[in-house]
C-alpha positions as CSV (number, residue, x, y, z in Angstrom):
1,X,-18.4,12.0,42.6
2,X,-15.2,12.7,40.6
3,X,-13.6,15.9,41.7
4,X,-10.2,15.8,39.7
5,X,-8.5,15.3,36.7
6,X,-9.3,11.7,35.1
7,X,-5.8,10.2,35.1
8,X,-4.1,7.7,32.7
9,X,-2.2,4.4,33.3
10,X,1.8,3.7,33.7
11,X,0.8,1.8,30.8
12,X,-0.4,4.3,28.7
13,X,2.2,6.5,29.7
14,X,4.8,4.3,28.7
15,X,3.2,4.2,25.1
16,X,3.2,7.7,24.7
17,X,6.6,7.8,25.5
18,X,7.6,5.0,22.9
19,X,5.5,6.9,20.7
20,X,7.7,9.9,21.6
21,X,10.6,8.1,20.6
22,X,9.3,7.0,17.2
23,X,8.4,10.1,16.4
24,X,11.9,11.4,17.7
25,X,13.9,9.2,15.3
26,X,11.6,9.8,11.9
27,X,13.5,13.1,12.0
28,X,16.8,11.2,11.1
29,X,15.7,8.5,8.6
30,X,13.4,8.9,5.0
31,X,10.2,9.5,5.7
32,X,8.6,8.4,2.3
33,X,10.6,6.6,-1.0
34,X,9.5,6.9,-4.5
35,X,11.2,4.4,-6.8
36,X,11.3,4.5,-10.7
37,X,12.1,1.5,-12.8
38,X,12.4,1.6,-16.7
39,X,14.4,-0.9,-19.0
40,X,17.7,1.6,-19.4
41,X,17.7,2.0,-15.9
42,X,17.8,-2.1,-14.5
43,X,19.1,-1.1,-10.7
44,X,16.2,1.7,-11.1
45,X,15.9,5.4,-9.8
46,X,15.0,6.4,-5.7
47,X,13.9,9.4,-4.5
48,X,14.4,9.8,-0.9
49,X,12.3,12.4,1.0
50,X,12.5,13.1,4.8
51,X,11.2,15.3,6.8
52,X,14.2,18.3,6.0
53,X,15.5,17.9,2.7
54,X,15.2,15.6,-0.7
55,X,17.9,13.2,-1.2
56,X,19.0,10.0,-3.6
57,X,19.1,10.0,-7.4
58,X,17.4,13.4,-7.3
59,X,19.5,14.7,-10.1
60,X,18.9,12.0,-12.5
61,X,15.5,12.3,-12.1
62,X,15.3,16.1,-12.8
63,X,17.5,15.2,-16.1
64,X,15.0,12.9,-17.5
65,X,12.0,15.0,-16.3
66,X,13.4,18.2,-17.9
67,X,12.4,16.4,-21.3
68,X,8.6,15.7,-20.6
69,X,8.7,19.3,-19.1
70,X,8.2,18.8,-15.1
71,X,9.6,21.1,-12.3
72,X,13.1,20.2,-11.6
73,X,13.2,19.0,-7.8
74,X,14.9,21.5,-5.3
75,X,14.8,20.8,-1.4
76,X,14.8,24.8,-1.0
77,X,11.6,24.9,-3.2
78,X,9.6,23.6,-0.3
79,X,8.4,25.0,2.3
80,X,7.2,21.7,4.2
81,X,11.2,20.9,4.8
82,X,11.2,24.3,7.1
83,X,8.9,23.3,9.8
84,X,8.1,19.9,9.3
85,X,11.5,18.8,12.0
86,X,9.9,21.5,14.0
87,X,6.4,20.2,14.2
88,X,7.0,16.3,14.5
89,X,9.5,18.2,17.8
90,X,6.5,19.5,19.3
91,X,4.3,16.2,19.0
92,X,7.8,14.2,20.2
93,X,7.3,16.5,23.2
94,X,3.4,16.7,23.6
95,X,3.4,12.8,23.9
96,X,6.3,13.5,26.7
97,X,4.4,16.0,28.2
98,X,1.0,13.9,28.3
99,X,3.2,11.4,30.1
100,X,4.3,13.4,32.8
101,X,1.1,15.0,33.4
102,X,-1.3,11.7,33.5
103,X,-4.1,13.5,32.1
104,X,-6.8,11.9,30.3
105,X,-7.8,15.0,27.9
106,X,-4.3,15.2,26.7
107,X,-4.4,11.7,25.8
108,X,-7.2,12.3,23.6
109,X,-6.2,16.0,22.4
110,X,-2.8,14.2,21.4
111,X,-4.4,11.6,19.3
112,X,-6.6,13.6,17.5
113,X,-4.1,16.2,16.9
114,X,-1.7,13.6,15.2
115,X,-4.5,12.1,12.7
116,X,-5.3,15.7,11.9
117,X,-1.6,16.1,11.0
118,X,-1.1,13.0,9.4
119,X,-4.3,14.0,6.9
120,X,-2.8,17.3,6.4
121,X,0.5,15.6,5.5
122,X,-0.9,13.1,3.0
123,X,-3.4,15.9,1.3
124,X,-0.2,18.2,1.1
125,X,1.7,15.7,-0.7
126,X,-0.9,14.7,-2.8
127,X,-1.6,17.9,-4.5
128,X,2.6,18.5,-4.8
129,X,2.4,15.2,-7.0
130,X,-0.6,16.9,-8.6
131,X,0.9,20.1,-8.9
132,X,4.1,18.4,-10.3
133,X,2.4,15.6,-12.8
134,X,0.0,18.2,-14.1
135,X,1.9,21.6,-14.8
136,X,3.9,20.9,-17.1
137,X,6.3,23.4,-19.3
138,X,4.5,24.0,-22.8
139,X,8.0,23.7,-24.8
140,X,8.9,20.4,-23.2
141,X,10.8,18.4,-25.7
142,X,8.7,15.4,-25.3
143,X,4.8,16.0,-25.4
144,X,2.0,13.4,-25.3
145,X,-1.3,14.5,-25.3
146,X,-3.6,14.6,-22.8
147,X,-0.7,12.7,-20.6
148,X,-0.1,13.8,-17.1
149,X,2.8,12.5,-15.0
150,X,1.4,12.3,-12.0
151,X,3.1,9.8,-9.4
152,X,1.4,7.7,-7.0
153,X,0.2,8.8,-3.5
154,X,1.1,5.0,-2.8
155,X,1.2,1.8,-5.0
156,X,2.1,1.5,-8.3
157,X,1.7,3.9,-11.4
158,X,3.0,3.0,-15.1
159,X,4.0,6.6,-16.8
160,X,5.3,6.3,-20.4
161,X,8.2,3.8,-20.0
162,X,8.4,4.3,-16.0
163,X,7.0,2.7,-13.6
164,X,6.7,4.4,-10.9
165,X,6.3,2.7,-6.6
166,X,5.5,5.4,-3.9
167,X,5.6,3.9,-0.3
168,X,6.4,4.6,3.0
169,X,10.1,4.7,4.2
170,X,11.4,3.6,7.7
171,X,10.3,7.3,8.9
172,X,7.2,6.9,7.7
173,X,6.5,3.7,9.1
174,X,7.7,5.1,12.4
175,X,4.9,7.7,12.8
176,X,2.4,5.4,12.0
177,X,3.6,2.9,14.5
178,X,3.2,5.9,16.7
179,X,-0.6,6.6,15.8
180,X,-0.9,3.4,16.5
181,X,0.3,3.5,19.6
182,X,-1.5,6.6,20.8
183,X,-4.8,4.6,19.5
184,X,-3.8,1.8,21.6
185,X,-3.5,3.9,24.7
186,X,-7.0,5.7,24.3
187,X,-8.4,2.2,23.9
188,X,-7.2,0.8,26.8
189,X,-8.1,4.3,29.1
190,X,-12.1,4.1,27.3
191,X,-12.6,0.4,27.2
192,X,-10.4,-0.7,30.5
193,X,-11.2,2.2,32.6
194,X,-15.2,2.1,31.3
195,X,-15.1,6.0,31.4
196,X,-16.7,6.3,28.1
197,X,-19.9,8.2,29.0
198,X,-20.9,9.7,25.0
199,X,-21.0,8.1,21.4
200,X,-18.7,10.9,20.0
201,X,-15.6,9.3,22.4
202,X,-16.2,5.5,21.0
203,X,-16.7,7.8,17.2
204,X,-13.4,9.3,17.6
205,X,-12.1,6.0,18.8
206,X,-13.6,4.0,15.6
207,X,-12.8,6.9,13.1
208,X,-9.0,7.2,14.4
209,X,-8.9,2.7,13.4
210,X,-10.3,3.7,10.6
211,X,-7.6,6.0,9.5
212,X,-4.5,4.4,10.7
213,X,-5.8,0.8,9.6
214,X,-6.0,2.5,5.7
215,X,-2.7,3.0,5.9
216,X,-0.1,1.0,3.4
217,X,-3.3,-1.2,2.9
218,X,-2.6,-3.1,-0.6
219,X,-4.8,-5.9,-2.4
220,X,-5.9,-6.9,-5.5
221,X,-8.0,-4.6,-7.6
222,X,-11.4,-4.9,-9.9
223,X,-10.5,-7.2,-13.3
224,X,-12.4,-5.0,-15.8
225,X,-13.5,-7.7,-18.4
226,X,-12.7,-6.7,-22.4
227,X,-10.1,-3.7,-21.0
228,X,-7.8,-5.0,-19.0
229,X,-5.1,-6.9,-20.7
230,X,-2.9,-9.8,-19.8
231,X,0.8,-8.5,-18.8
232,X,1.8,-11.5,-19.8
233,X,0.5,-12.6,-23.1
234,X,-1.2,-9.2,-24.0
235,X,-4.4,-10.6,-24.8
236,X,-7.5,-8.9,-23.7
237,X,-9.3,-10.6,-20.6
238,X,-12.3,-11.5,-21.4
239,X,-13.3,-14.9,-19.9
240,X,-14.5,-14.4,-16.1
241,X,-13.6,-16.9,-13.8
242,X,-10.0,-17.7,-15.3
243,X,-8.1,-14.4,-14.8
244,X,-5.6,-13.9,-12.1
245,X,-3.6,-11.4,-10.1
246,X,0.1,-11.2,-8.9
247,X,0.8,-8.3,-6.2
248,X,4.4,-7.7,-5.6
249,X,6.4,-6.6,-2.4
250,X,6.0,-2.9,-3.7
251,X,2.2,-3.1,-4.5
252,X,2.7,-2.9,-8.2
253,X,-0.5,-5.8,-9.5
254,X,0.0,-7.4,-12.7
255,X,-3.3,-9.1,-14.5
256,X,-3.6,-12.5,-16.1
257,X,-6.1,-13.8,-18.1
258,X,-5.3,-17.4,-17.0
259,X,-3.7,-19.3,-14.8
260,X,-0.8,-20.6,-17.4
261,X,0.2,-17.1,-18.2
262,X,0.2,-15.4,-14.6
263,X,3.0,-18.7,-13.8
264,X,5.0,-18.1,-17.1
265,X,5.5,-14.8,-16.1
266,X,6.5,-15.7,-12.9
267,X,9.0,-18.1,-13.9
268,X,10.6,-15.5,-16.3
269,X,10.6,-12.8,-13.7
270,X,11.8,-14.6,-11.2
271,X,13.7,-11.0,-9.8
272,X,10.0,-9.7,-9.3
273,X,9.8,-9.9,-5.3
274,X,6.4,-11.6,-5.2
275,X,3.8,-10.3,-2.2
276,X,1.0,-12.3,-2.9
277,X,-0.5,-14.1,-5.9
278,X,-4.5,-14.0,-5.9
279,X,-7.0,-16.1,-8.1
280,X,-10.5,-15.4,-9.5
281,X,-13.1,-18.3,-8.1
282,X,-14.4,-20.4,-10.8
283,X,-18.1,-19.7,-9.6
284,X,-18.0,-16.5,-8.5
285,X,-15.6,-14.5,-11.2
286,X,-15.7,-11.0,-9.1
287,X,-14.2,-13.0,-6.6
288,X,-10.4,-13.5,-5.1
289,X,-8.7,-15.8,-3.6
290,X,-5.5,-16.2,-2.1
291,X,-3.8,-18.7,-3.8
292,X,-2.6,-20.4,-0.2
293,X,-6.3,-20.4,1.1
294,X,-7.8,-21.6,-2.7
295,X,-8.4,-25.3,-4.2
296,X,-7.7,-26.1,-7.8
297,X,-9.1,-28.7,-10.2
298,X,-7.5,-28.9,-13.5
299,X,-9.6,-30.2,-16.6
300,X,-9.9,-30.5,-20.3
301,X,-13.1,-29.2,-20.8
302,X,-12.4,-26.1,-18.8
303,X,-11.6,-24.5,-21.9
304,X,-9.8,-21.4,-20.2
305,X,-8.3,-19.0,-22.7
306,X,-4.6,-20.1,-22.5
307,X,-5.0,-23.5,-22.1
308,X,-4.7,-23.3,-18.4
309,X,-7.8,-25.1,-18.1
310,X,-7.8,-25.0,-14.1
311,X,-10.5,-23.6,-11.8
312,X,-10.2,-22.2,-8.4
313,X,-12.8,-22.6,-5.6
314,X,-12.3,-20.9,-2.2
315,X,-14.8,-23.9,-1.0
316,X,-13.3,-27.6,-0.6
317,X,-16.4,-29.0,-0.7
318,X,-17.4,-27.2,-3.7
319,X,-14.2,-28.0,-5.5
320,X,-14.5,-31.7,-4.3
321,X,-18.3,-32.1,-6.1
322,X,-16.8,-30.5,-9.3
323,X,-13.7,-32.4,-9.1
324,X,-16.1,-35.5,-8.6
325,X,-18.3,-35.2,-11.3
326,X,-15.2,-34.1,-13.4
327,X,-13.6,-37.3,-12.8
328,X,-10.3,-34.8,-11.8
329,X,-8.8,-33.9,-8.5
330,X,-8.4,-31.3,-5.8
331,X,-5.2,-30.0,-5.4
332,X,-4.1,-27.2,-3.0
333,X,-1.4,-24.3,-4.7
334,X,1.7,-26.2,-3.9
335,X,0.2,-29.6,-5.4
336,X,-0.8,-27.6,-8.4
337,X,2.6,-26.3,-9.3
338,X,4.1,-29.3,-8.7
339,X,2.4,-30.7,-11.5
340,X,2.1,-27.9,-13.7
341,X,3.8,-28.5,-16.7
342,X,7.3,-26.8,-17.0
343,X,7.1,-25.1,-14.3
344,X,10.1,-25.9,-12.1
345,X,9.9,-23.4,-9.0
């Protein structure tokens, strides 16, 4: 029979103090960037936020909002900047603490405790982009109806002639590299040591992947036929099973209603930093496909609404009968863009 404490590894100590030190240096570097690109600003517009203060083109960007009537941006206006170094300090020292000590509980009280503050954190700066999108000064000098200015939690959001790209900075990164690794130490104390005796320990456990997993996750999203419009040629898309989907490196997605017009924009936009480029299967139109994992047979008849005339399967064998009774060929993504026409990569 147990008597004492349940006690931790050297290994999970030793991630709770690398933990420690992430947390430790996302007090010096920007937590969270917002970016804002428009044509009259090519080299585009950064807001830096960390955990103290608000830095990078913050003047600018109060300028140009003063017209559409948003709050002008002021560090001293937030409260979060007072204690936030404070409160990542304690957690940089509970994780110490929990090192020293060994103890099992602490492990678990310290995991819990930072996804409760990382929720916190993200539903406090959601409703200060609410709060900051939505009340807006009545006299403004530019007002659209019904328009809100509302940036991203993270992603992508067009507003007027701005888009706007919200995503985690080097600081933010950091403390979720440190969830992370407080997960992976209660994993390996549950599941190595076996000393998980109820459900609500392997719940925490599964609730706490959960969270951190959601994190920074990006992908393509719905096509919603007859509303959506190709970025490329403006056209409504309309014909299911021909429409594409290119992601870029700062999880803005851009639609295409074929496969012709998702390449021409690429080859024109060439400074777009390209994430990944997804494509709608041929027999299944709610589908996507990575374009690396899909198979292509190009056709006449096809009749897609550009003149792309290609279909995508995400099964070889598939693709192979239609190729075959198409009299065409399979190709793979790099064989198609090799013979696509003017389209030198």
């Amino acid at each position: 029979m147990e008597t004492g404490y349940v006690m931790i590894s050297k290994k999970s100590r030793w991630l709770l103090v690398l933990a420690a030190i992430c947390v430790t240096i996302a007090l010096f570097v920007p937590v969270w960037y917002i970016y804002l690109d428009a044509p009259q600003y090519p080299e585009g517009l950064r807001l830096s936020i960390r955990v103290h203060k608000l830095a990078g083109d913050v003047d600018i960007i109060n300028g140009l909002n003063h017209y559409i009537g948003m709050k002008t941006l002021h560090s001293n206006d937030f409260v979060e900047f007072t204690w936030l170094p404070y409160i990542l300090t304690l957690y940089a020292l509970l994780f110490v603490g929990t090192a020293l000590n060994g103890r099992l509980k602490w492990l678990n009280a310290s995991l819990v405790a930072f996804i409760i503050f990382g929720v916190v954190a993200m539903v406090d700066f959601w409703k200060w982009e609410y709060d900051y999108g939505h009340n807006l000064d009545p006299a403004a000098a530019i007002k659209v109806p019904g328009m809100s200015y509302q940036p991203p939690l993270i992603g992508f959001k067009q507003l007027l002639n701005f888009g706007a790209y919200s995503i985690p900075a080097a600081g933010g990164w950091l403390l979720l590299i440190a969830g992370i690794l407080l997960l992976v130490a209660v994993l390996i104390e549950t599941l190595g040591r076996r000393v998980v005796k109820r459900p609500s320990q392997l719940a925490m456990v599964g609730m706490a992947a959960m969270i951190l997993s959601s994190c920074g996750n990006s992908g393509p999203q719905a096509i919603h036929y007859n509303k959506d419009a190709c970025d490329f040629c403006k056209m409504s898309i309309s014909v299911p099973g021909f429409a594409t989907e290119l992601v870029t490196s700062k999880g803005r997605i851009y639609k295409f209603d074929d496969l012709s017009c998702m390449l021409a924009y690429k080859k024109a936009n060439l400074q777009v930093p390209v994430s990944d480029v997804y494509v709608t299967s041929f027999v299944a139109p709610h589908e996507f496909i990575k374009t690396p994992d899909a198979w292509f047979v190009r056709h006449e008849t096809l009749k897609s609404p550009m003149g792309g005339n290609t279909a995508a399967f995400s099964d070889s064998l598939a693709a192979l009968k239609f190729a075959t009774d198409a009299r065409a060929k399979v190709l793979n993504w790099q064989e198609l863009q090799r013979v696509w026409p003017n389209n030198n990569r």
